[in-house]
C-alpha positions as CSV (number, residue, x, y, z in Angstrom):
1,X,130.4,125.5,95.3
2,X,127.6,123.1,95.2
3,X,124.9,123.7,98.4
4,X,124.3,120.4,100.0
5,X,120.7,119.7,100.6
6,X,119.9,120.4,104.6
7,X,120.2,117.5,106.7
8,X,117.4,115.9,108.3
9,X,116.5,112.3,109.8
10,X,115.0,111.6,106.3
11,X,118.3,112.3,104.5
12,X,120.0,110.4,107.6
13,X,117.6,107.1,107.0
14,X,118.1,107.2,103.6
15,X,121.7,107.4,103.8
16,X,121.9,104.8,106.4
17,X,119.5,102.4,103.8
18,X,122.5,103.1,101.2
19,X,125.2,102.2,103.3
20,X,123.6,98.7,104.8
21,X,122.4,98.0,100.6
22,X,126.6,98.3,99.9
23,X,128.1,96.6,103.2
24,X,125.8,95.0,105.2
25,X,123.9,95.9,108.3
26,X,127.3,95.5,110.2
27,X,128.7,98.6,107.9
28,X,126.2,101.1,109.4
29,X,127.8,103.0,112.2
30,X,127.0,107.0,112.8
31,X,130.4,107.6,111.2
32,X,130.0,105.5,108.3
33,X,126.1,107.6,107.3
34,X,127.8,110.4,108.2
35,X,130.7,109.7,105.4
36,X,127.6,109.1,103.4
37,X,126.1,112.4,103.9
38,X,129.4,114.2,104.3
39,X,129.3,115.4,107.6
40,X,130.7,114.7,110.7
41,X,128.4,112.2,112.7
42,X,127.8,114.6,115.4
43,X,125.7,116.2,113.0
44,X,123.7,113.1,113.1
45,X,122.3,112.9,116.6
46,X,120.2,116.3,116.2
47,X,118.1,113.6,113.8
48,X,118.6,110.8,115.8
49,X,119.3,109.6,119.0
50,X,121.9,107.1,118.4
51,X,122.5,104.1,116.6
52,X,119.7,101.8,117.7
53,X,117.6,104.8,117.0
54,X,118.5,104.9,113.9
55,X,118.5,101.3,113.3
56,X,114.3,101.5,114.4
57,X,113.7,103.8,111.4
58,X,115.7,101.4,108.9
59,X,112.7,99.6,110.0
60,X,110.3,101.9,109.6
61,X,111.9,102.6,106.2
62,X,111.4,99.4,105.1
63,X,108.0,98.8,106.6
64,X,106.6,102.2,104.4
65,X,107.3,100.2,101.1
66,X,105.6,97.2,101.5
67,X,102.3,97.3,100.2
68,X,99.3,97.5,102.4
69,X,96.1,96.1,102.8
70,X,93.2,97.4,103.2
71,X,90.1,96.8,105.0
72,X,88.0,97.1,102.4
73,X,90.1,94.5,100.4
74,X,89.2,90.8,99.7
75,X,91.6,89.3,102.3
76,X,93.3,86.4,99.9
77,X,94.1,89.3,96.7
78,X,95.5,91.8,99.6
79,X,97.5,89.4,101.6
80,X,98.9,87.7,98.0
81,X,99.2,91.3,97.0
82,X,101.6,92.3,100.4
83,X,103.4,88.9,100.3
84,X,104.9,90.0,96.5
85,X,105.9,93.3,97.6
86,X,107.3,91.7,100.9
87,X,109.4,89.6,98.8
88,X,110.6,92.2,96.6
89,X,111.3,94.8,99.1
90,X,113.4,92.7,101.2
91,X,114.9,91.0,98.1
92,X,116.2,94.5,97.2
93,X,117.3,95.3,101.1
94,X,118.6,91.6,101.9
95,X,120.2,93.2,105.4
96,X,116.2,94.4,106.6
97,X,115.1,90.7,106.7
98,X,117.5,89.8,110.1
99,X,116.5,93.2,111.6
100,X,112.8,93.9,110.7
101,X,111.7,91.4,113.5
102,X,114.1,91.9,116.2
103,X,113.6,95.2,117.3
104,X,112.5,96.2,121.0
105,X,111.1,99.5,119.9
106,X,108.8,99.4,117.0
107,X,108.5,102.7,115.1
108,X,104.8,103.8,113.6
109,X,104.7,102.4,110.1
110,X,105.5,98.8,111.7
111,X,102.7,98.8,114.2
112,X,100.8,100.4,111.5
113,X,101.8,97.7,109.2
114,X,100.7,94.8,111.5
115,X,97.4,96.7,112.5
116,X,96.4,96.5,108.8
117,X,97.0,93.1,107.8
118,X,95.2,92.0,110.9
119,X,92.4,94.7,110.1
120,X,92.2,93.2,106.8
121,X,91.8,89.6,107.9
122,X,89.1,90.7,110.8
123,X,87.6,92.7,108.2
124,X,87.2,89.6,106.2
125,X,85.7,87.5,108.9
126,X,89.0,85.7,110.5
127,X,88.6,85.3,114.3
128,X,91.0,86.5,116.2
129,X,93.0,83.2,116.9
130,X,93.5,82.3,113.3
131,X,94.5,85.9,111.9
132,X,97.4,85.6,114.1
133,X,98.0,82.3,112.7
134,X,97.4,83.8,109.4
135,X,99.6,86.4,109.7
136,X,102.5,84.2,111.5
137,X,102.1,81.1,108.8
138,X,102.8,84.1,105.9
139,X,105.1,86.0,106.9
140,X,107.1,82.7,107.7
141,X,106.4,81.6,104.2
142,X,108.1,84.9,102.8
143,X,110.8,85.4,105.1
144,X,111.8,82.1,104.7
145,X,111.3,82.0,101.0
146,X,113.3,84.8,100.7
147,X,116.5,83.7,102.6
148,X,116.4,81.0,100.6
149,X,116.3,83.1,97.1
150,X,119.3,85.4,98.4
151,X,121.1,82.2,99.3
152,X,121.0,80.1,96.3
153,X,124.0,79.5,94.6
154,X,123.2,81.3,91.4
155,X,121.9,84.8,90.6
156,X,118.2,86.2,89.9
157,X,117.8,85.5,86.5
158,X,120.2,83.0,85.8
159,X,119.6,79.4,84.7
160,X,119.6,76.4,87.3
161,X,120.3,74.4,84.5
162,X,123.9,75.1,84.5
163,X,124.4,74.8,88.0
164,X,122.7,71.6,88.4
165,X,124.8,70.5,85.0
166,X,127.7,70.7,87.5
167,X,126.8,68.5,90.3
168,X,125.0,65.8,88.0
169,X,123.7,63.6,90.4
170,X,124.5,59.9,89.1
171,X,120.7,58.6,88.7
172,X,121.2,55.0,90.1
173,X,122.5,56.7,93.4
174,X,119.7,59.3,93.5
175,X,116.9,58.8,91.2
176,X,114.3,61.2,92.5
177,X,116.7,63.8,92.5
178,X,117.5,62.6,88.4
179,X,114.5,62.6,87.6
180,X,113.6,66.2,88.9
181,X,116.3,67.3,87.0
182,X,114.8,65.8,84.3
183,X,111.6,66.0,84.5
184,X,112.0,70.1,85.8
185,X,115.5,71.6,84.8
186,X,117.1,70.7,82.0
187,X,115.2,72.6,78.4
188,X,112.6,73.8,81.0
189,X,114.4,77.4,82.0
190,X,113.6,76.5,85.7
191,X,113.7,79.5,87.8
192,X,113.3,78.7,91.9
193,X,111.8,82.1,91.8
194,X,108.5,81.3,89.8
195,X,107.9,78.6,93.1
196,X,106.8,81.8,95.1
197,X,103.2,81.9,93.9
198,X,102.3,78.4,94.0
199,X,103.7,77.9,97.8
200,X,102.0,81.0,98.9
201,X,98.5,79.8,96.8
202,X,99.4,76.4,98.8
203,X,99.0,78.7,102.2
204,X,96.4,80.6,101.0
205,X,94.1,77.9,100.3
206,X,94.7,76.3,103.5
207,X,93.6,79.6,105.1
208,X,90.4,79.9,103.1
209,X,89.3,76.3,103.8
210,X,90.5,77.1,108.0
211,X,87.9,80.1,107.4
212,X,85.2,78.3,106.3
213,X,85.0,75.7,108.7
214,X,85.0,78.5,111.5
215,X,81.8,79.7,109.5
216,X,78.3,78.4,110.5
């Protein structure tokens, strides 16, 4: 008889992480990570308190793999740095990005999180005011990004060409949109996913040109 690993609110989070990556956030119920682990989910509340408990170090979870800045760090590199492993992080964990934001009881590596990326920007001479506006206009950019990527109609790594084959736009009825398709899709292997770096250059130049006009 295989020994199961002890249980612990590691093992629990983990498990938890693996059932909302297969069904959803609305799949993770003590029962449900306890089916995961194979134990009852009793077992689980000497780990965590409950549900929303547990749900708070999800959080956490995901807040411990996106990358950090540092204070020491050129602020544009380190926040285009965190914005890629933001994207891919929450990519990879599509139920964190409804849930990151919304919770009451922030765990340690979120505040930590937040604490860094603003230390980074003060670090780097922002004022106050405008690392918060910093931090708000990028994280927008991301999240937003994001939803979009997990929403598209097509897969990661599949062509748009195809897709946009399909709807064919009759060019006397919509001749921008033609010539986009044009101009951008067809031969071109047009992935929506290589427009990440040039809208986040977009925000980060507006940033750096904000900065030096607070300068004296």
């Amino acid at each position: 008889m295989v020994e199961r690993p002890a249980l612990n609110r590691a093992r629990v989070v983990r498990a938890a992480v693996a059932v909302a990556d297969r069904r959803g956030l609305a799949g993770v119920s003590m029962r449900s990570v306890g089916r995961e682990l194979g134990v009852e989910a009793m077992s689980l509340y000497h780990h965590v308190s409950g549900k929303e408990a547990l749900l708070d170090a999800m959080v956490d979870w995901i807040f411990v793999r996106i990358e950090l800045p540092g204070t020491g760090q050129p602020w544009r590199q380190a926040m285009e740095d965190r914005c890629a492993s933001a994207r891919a992080v929450l990519a990879r964990h599509p139920w964190a990005l409804g849930l990151m934001e919304s919770r009451t009881s922030p765990g340690p590596a979120l505040l930590h999180h937040h604490d860094a990326v603003l230390g980074c920007l003060r670090a780097n001479g922002f004022p106050v005011r405008l690392a918060a506006h910093a931090y708000s206009a990028l994280d927008s950019y991301v999240y937003g990004f994001v939803l979009t990527e997990l929403h598209l109609p097509f897969a990661p790594g599949e062509g748009a060409e195809e897709f946009t084959a399909e709807l064919a736009p009759p060019p006397d009825r919509y001749p921008h949109l033609a010539e986009f398709i044009t101009e951008m899709v067809v031969g071109r292997e047009y992935a929506y996913g290589d427009e990440f770096s040039y809208g986040l250059a977009l925000v980060l130049d507006q940033l750096e040109q904000r900065l030096a006009d607070q300068r004296p």
